[in-house]
C-alpha positions in Angstrom: -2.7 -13.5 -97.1 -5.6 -15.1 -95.1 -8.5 -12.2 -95.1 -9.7 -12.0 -91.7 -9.7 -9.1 -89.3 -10.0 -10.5 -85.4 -9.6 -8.3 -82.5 -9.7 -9.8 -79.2 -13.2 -10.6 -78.8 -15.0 -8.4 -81.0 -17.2 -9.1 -84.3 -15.2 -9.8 -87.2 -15.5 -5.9 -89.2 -16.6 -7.5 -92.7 -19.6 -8.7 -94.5 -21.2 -11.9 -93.3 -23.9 -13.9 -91.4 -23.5 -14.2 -87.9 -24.7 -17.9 -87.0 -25.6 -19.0 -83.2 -23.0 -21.3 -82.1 -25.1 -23.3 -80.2 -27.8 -23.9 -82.7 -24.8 -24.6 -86.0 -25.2 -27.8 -88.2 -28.9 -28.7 -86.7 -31.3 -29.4 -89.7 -32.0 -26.3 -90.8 -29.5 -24.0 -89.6 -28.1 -22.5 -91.7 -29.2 -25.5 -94.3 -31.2 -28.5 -93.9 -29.0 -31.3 -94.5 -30.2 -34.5 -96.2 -28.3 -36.6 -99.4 -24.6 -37.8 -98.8 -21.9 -36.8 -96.9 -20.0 -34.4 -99.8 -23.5 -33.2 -100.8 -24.2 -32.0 -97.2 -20.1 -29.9 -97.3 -20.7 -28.4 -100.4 -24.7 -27.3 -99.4 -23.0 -25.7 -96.0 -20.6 -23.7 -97.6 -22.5 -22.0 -99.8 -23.9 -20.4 -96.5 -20.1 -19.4 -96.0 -17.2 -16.9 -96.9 -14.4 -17.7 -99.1 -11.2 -16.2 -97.9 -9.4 -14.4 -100.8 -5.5 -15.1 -102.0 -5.2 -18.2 -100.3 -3.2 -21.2 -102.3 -5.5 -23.5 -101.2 -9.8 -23.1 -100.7 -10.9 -21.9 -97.7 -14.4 -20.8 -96.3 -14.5 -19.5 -92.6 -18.3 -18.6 -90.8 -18.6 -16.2 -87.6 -20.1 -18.1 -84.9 -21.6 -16.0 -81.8 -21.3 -17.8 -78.9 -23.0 -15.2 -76.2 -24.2 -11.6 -76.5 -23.5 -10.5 -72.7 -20.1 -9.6 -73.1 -19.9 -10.5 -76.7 -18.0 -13.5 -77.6 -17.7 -14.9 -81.0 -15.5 -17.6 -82.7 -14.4 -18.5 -86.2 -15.1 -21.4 -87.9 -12.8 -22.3 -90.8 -13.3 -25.1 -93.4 -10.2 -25.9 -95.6 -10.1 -27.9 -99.3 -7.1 -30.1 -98.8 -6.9 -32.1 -102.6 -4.9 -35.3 -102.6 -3.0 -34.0 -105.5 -1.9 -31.5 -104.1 0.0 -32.6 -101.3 3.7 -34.8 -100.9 2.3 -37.4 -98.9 -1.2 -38.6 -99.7 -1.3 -41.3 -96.4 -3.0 -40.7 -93.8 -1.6 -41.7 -90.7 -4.3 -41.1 -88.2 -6.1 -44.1 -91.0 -3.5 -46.4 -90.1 -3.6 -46.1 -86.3 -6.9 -46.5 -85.7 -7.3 -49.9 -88.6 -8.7 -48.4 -91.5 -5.4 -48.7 -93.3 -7.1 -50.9 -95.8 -9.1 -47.8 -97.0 -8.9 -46.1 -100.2 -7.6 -42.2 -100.7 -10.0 -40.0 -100.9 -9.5 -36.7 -103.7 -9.9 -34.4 -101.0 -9.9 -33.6 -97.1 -12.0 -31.2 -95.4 -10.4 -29.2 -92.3 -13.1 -28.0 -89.6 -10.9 -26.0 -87.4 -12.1 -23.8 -84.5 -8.4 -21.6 -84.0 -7.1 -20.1 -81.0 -6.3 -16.7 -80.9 -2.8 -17.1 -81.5 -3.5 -20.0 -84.7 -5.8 -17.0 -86.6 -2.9 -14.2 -85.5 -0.3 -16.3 -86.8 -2.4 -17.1 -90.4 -2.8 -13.3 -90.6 1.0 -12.6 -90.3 1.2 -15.0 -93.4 2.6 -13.9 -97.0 2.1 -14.9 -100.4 1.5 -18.5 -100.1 0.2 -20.1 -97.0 1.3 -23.6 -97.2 4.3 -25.4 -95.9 7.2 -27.9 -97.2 4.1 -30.5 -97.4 2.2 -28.4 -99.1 -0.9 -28.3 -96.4 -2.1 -25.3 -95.4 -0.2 -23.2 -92.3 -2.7 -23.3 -90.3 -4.0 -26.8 -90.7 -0.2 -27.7 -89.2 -0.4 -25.4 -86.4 -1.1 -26.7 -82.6 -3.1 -25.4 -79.9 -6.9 -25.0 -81.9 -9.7 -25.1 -80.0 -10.8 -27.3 -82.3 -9.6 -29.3 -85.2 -11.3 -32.0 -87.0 -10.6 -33.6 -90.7 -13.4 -35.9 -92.8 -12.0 -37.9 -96.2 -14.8 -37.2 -98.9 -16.1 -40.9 -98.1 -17.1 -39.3 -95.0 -14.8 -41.2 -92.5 -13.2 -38.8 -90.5 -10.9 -38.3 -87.0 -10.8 -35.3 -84.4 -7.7 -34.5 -84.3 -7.6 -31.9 -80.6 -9.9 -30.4 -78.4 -8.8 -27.4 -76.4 -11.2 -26.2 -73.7 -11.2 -23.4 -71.1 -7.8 -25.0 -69.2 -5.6 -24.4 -72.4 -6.9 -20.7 -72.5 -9.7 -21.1 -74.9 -12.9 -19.3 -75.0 -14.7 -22.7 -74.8 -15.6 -25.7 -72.7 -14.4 -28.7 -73.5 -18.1 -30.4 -73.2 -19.2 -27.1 -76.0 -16.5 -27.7 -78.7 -17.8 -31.7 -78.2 -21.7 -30.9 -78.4 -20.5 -28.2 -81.4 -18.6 -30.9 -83.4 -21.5 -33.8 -83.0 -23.7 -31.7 -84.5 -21.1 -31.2 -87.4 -21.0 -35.1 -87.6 -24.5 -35.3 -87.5 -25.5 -32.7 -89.7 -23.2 -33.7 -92.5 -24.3 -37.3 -91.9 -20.5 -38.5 -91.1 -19.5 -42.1 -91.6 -17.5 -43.2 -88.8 -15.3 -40.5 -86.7 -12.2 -41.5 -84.5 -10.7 -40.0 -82.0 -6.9 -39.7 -80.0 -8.0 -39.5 -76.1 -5.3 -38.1 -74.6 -6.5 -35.8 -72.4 -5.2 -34.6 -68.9 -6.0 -32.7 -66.1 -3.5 -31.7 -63.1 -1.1 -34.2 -64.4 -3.7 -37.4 -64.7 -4.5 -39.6 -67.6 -8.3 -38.7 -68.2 -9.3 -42.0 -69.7 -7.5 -43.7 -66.6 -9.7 -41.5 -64.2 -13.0 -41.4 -66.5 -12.2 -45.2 -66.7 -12.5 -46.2 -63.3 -15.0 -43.6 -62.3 -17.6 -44.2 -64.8 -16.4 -47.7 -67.1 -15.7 -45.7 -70.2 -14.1 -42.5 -71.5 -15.2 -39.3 -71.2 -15.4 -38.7 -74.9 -18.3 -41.6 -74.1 -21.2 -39.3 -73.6 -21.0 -38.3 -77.2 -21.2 -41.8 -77.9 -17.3 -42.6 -78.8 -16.5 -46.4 -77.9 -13.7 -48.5 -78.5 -11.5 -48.6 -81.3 -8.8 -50.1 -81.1 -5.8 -50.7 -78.4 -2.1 -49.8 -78.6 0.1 -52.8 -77.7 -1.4 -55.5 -78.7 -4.5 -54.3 -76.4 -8.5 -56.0 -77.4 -11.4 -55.0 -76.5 -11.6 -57.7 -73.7 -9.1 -56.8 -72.3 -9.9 -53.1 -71.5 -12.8 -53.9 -70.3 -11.9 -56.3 -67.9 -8.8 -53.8 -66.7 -11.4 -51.2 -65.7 -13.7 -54.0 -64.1 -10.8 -55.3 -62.3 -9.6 -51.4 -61.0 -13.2 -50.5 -60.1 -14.1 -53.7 -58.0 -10.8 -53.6 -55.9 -12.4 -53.4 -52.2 -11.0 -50.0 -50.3 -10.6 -51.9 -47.0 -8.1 -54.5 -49.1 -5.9 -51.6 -50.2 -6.1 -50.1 -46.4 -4.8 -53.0 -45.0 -2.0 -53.8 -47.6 -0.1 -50.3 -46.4 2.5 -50.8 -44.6 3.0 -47.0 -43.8 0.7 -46.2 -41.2 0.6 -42.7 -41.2 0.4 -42.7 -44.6 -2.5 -40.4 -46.1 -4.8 -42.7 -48.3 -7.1 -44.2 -45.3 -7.3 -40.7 -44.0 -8.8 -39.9 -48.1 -10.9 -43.0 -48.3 -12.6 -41.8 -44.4 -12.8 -38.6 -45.7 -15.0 -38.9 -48.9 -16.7 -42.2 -46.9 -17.9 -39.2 -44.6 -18.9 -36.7 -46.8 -20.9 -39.2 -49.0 -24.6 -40.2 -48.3 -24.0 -43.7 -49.8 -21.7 -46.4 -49.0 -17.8 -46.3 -50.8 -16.7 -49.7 -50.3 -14.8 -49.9 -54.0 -11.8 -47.9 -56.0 -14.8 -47.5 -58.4 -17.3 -46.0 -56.3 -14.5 -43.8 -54.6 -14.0 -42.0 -58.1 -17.2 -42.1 -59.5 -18.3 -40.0 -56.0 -15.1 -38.4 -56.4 -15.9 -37.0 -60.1 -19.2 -35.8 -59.1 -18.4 -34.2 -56.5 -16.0 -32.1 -58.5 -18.9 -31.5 -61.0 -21.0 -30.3 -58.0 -18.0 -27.9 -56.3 -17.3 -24.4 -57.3 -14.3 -23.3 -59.2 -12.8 -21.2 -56.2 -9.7 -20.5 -58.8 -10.1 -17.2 -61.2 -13.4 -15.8 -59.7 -12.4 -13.8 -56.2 -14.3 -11.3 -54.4 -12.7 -7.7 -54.5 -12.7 -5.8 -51.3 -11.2 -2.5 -50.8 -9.9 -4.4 -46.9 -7.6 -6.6 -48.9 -5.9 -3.9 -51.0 -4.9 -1.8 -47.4 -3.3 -5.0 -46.3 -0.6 -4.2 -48.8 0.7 -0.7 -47.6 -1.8 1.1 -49.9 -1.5 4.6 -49.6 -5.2 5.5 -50.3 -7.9 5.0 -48.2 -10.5 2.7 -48.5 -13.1 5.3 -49.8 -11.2 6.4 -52.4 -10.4 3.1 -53.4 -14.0 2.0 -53.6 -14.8 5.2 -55.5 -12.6 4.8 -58.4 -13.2 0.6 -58.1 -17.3 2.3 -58.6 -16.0 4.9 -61.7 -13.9 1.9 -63.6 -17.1 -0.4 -63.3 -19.2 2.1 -64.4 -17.0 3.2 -67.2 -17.4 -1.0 -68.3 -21.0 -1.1 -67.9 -21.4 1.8 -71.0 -19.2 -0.4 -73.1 -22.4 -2.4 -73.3 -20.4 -5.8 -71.8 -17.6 -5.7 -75.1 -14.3 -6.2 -74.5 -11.9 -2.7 -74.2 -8.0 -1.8 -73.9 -6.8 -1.0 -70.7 -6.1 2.6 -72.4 -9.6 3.0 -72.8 -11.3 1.8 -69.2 -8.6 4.2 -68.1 -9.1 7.7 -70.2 -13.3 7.0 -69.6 -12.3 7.0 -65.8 -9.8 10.6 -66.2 -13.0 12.3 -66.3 -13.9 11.5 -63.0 -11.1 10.4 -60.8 -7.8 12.5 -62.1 -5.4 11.2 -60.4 -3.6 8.6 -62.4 -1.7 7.0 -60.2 -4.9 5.5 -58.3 -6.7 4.2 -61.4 -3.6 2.4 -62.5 -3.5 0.8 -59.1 -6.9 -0.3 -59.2 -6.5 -1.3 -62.3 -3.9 -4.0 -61.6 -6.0 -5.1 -58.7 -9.8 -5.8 -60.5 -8.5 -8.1 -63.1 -11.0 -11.7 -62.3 -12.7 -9.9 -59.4 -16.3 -9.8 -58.5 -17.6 -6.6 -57.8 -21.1 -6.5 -56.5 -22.9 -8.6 -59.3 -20.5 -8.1 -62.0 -17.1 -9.8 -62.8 -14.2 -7.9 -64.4 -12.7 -9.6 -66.2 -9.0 -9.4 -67.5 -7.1 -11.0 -70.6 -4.3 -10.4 -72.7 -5.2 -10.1 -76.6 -2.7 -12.6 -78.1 -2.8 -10.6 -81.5 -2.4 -6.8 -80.5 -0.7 -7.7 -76.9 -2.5 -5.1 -75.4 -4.5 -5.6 -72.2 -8.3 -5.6 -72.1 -11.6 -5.8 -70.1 -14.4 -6.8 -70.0 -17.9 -7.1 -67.7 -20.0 -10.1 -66.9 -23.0 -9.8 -65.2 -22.8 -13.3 -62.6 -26.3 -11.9 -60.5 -28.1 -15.4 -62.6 -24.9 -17.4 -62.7 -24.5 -17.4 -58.8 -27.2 -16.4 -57.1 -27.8 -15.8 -53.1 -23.6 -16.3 -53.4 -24.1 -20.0 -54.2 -20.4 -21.3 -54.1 -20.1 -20.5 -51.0 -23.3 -22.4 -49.8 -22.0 -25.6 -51.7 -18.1 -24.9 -50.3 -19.9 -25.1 -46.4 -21.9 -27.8 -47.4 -19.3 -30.6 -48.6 -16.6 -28.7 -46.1 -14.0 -29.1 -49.2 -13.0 -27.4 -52.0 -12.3 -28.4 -55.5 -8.6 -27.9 -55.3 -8.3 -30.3 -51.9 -10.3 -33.0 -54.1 -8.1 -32.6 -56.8 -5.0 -32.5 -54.4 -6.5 -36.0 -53.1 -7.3 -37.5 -56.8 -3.9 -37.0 -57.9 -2.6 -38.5 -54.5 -4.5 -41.7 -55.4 -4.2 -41.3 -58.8 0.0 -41.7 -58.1 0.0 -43.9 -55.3 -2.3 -46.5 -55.9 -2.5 -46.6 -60.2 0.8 -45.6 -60.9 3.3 -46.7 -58.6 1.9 -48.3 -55.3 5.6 -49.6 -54.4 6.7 -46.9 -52.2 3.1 -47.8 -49.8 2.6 -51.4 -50.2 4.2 -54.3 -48.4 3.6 -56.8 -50.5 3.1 -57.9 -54.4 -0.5 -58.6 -53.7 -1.9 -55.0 -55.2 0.5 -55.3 -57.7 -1.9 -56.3 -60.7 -3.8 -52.6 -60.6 -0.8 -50.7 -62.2 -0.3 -53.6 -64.6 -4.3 -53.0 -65.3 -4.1 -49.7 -65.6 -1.2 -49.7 -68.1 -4.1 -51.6 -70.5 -6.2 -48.5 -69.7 -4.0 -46.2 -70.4 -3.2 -48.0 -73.6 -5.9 -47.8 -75.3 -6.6 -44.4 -76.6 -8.3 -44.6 -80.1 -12.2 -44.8 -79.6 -14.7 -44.5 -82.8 -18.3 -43.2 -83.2 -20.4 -44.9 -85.7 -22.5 -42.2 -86.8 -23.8 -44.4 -90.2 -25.6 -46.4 -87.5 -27.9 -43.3 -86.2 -28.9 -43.0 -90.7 -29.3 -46.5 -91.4 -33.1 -46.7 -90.3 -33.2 -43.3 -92.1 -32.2 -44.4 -95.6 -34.1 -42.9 -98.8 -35.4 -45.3 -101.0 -36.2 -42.3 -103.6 -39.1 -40.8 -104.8 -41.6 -41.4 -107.5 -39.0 -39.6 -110.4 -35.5 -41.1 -108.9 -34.4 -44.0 -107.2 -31.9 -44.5 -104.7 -29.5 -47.7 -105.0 -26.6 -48.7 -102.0 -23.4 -49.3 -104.1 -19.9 -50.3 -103.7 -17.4 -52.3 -106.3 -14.8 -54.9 -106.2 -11.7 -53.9 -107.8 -9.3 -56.3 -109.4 -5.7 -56.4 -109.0 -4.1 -55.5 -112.1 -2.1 -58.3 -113.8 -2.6 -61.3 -116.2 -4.7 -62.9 -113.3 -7.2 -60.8 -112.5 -8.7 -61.6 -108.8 -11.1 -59.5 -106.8 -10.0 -58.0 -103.9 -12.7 -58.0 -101.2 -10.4 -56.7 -98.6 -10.3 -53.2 -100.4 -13.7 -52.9 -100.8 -15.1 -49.1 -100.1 -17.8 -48.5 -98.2 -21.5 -48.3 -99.9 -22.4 -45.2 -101.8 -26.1 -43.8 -102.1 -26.1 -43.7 -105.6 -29.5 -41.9 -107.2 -30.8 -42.9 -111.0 -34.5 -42.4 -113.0 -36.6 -44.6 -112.0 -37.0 -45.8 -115.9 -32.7 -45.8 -115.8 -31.1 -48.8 -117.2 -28.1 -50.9 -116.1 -25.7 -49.4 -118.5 -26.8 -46.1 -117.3 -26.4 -47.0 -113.5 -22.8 -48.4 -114.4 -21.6 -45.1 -115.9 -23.5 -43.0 -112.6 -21.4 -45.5 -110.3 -17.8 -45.2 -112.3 -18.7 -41.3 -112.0 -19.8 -41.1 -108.2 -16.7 -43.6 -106.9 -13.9 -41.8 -109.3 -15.4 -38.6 -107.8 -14.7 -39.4 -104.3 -11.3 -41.5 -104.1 -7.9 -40.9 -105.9 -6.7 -44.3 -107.0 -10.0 -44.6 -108.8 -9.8 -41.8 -111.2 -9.8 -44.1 -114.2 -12.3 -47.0 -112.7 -14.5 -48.6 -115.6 -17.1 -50.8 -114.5 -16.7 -54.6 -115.8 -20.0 -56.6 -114.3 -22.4 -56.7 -111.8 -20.9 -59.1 -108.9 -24.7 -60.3 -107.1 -26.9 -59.7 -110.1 -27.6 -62.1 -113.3 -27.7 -59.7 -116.0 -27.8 -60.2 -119.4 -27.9 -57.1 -121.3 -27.2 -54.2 -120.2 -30.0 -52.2 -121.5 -32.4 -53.5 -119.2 -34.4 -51.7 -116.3 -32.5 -51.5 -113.1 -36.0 -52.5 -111.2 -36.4 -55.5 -113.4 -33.5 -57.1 -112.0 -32.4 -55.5 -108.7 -34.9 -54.9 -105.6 -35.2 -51.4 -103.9 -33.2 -51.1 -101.3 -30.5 -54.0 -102.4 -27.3 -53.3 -102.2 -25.4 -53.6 -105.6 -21.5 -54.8 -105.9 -19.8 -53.8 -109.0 -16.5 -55.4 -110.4 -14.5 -53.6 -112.2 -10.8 -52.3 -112.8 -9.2 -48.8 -113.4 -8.0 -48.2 -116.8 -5.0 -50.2 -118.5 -4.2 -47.0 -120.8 -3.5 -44.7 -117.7 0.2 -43.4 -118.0 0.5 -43.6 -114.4 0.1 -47.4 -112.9 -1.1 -47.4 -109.3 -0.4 -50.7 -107.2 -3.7 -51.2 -105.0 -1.5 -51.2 -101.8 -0.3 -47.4 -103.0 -4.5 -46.6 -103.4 -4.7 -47.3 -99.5 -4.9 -44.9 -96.8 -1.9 -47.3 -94.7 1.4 -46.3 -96.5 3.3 -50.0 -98.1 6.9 -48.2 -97.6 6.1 -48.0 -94.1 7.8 -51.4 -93.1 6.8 -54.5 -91.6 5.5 -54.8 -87.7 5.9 -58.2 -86.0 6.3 -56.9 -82.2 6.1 -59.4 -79.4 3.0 -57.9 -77.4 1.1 -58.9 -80.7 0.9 -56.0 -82.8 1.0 -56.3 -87.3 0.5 -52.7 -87.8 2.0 -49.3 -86.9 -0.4 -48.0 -83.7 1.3 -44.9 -83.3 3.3 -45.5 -80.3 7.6 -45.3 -80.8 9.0 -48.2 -82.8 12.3 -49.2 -83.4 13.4 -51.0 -86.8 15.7 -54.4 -86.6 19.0 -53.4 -88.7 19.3 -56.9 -89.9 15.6 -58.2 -90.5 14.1 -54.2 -90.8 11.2 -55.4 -88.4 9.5 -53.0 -86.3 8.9 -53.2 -82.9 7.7 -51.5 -79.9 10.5 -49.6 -78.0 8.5 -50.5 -74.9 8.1 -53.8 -75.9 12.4 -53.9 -76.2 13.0 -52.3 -73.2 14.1 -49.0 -74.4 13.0 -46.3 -72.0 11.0 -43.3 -73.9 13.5 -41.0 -71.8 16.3 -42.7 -73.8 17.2 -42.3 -77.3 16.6 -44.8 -79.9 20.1 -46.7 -80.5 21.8 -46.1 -84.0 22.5 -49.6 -84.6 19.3 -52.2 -83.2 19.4 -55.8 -83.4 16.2 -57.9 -82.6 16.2 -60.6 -80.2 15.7 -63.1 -82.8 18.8 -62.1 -85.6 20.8 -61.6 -81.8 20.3 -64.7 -81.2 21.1 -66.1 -84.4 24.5 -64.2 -85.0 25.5 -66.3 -81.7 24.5 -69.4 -83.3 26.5 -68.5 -86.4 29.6 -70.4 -86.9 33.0 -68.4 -85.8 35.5 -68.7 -88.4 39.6 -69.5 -87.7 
């Protein structure tokens, strides 16, 4: 049974280390990160606490995000060994075109859970793990937060779940929270799925035109690689095609006249201090603007006027003087988060009757009162109401939303109302406005946009000025091996090479010693490897092997090892079955240009068991995959077949 005791918002009632949130994984804090990447896992979890009776290792830190009211989240980090689960692929490898990489021994799991993920772990008996044999709560949806590194430090981020999904978090926090994490640990390359929406929009469509990347671009995520067939070239040119499209060419291609796009672009031409003439400037004021707006959504003022209007049957000053007793009751709490049973006996003592404190109750939840903001949630574990008090008197001073909300003489939810109106009408499907084909090409660019979804952030880049050479006692050496494919012909393989591995030795070592400190450092790290005996040196002219290493290498050369895993091993391992991309899979030939699985829905040929994009054959994702599926090629070559008498 996963040991942790979480109520609501409180501090976690066990021993421990509370660490800042805001200030985890920077050198330092808690440890101060510096050799490679599984080096840097194992150094911060020694600052950690291992969770008890669990099937598979699991280390969890407390994280306080704020003091006033008190908000803390869990971080858990989860051991997932290769061995020890049914299907050692990884599919998130594949998608983004690092199919081609070895298995790794073990996973690490960063996950930041929701309420309901570290309720439903507690409710957990016995053995925690499901038919796969992963942990529960690595399977479960909804995190605020869940990101997975392979022991060679590649890694992907698998969700992000900020305030609008009912976290405790901003989106732009969890981000700046796992960059650090990256960082810290000195992470090799990190991917991403951008799939992010808001109101019913694309994100990377909206961030694309607005500001010619993604927003997961900040944190310095790129491209990585299109869906469909989609380069690199092409995406870009989509969003440079979107973003230059002249505003008074789409105006005058509406056949509509009353419809309500020029009314949008003259509204936002109005309220800006520059000149809108493109899509791209439309959205990129259009996002800032939102930025700059108030959220006018769960923060309301409370005003004893507005609870008469419904038929209340006490008066306004008796209203006001039990709104005055609940708030007061709050502020003693010291800003933590209480049951509704609580705020409501404190109260008893000064206001008796019952009936008026349940009523006000019901009414303060998300209300400001004077400089304070009570605040009202649901705790997904104990389902019992609770709440809490935020002091707002820095947050919005001299009633700042309401300055801005005169100012721009809109409000966030009318600029959202008019970004999804252009959003549908002009990216999606401009048919129903348009009288002719001419506008025609932005939803086919778009489509390209929307696409491409897999972006990657180098973080090696940011280390490689930063590499140790050693010190006067050790020396540090860049490593990686060619590994031959087992059979009477033995050819190296350069295609599976793994990346270079920091690999540290005396400074007096020799090259036989090296040898056996790279079979032990590469076996360590991936799972086809586990019997790897080093053969030769690939770039180096050596002749006996009990020679210095600094008589024939140079500091700071890399080194590139041949070598094969051991013929004796019981269990033989093709190379294609060492990979990360799964060789069962099948074979991909679609017609937009894609080899490899991407991720999207494919169907298989029943004749040729080729796999192809659904799209790509015109089968509608509302419709269901047929049971029997022939290819347009074997279709056409069953008519061509002779018909018998």
């Amino acid at each position: 049974m996963l040991n942790v005791d979480v109520n609501g918002n409180n501090k976690r009632k066990r021993c421990g280390r509370v660490f800042r949130f805001k200030n985890f994984a920077e050198p330092g804090y808690p440890v101060m990160f510096g050799g490679p990447f599984r080096e840097n896992v194992n150094a911060l979890l020694q600052y950690a606490n291992l969770e008890s009776d669990l099937s598979m290792p699991m280390w969890s830190f407390q994280l306080e995000v704020h003091q006033q009211p008190p908000l803390h989240v869990l971080l858990f980090v989860i051991e997932e060994a290769t061995e020890a689960v049914v299907n050692r692929h990884c599919k998130h490898c594949q998608y983004v075109g690092w199919g081609k990489h070895l298995i790794c021994n073990k996973k690490y799991h960063f996950v930041l859970p929701s309420k309901e993920g570290v309720g439903s772990c507690r409710k957990c008996e016995g053995c925690c793990r499901d038919n796969n044999g992963k942990s529960k709560l690595i399977e479960l949806q909804g995190h605020m937060m869940h990101g997975v590194f392979h022991s060679n430090g590649f890694g992907h981020l698998l969700c992000v779940n900020g305030l609008e999904m009912g976290s405790n978090l901003a989106g732009n926090q969890i981000m700046d929270f796992w960059n650090r994490l990256c960082k810290g640990l000195q992470a090799r390359k990190v991917s991403l799925n951008d799939i992010s929406q808001k109101k019913g929009m694309e994100l990377r469509l909206v961030n694309g035109i607005g500001y010619s990347e993604s927003w997961f671009s900040r944190w310095g995520y790129k491209f990585g690689r299109g869906s469909f067939g989609v380069t690199q070239s092409m995406y870009q040119k989509a969003i440079e095609a979107i973003r230059s499209m002249p505003l008074y060419l789409i105006t005058h291609h509406i056949t509509n006249s009353n419809h309500a796009i020029p009314l949008i672009f003259s509204r936002y031409q109005t309220l800006s201090d520059q000149s809108l003439l493109t899509l791209g400037d439309l959205f990129s004021y259009m996002l800032d603007l939102k930025s700059r707006l108030p959220p006018e959504t769960s923060i309301a003022s409370y005003t004893t006027t507005a609870l008469l209007e419904t038929n209340c049957r006490w008066s306004p000053k008796r209203i006001e003087m039990a709104t005055r007793v609940i708030v007061e009751a709050l502020k003693k709490t010291e800003f933590r988060w209480v049951s509704r049973q609580q705020v409501r006996d404190a109260a008893r003592a000064y206001i008796g009757d019952t009936g008026l404190l349940d009523f006000v109750l019901k009414s303060l939840g998300n209300h400001v009162v004077g400089n304070y903001l009570v605040r009202r949630s649901l705790n997904p574990v104990t389902k019992v109401l609770e709440y809490c008090l935020e002091d707002i008197s820095k947050v919005y001073p001299c009633n700042e939303s309401l300055v801005m909300s005169n100012k721009y003489k809109i409000t966030r939810t009318q600029l959202m109302k008019d970004m999804l109106y252009l959003y549908k009408y002009i990216l999606i499907d401009p048919k129903p406005i348009m009288g002719s084909e001419f506008l025609s090409a932005i939803p086919l660019a778009a489509r390209i946009i929307l696409d491409t979804k897999y972006f990657i952030r180098d973080y090696w880049e940011d280390f490689s000025h930063q590499v140790h050479l050693g010190s006067e006692e050790k020396l540090n050496l860049y490593c990686t091996i060619l590994l031959r494919n087992d059979g009477d012909e033995y050819q190296l393989n350069k295609a599976f090479m793994p990346p270079d591995e920091c690999v540290t030795v005396k400074r007096n070592a020799t090259v036989n010693e090296l040898k056996v400190e790279v079979e032990r450092r590469f076996r360590e790290i991936y799972w086809g490897l586990r019997s790897f005996v080093v053969e030769s040196v690939e770039n180096l002219s050596v002749n006996n092997g009990n020679e210095m290493v600094l008589g024939v290498m140079k500091v700071g050369e890399k080194v590139v090892f041949e070598g094969r895993c051991d013929r004796n091993m019981k269990e033989k391992i093709n190379i294609e079955e060492m990979c990360e991309g799964d060789p069962n899979s099948g074979t991909v030939d679609c017609s937009c240009g894609t080899m490899e699985e991407d991720g999207e829905r494919m169907v298989c040929c029943d004749i040729c068991e080729i796999w192809q994009h659904t799209r790509c054959v015109r089968i509608p994702n509302d419709q269901d995959i047929p049971h029997i599926f022939l290819c347009k090629k074997c279709e056409q070559e069953i008519v061509l077949l002779p018909s018998f008498p």
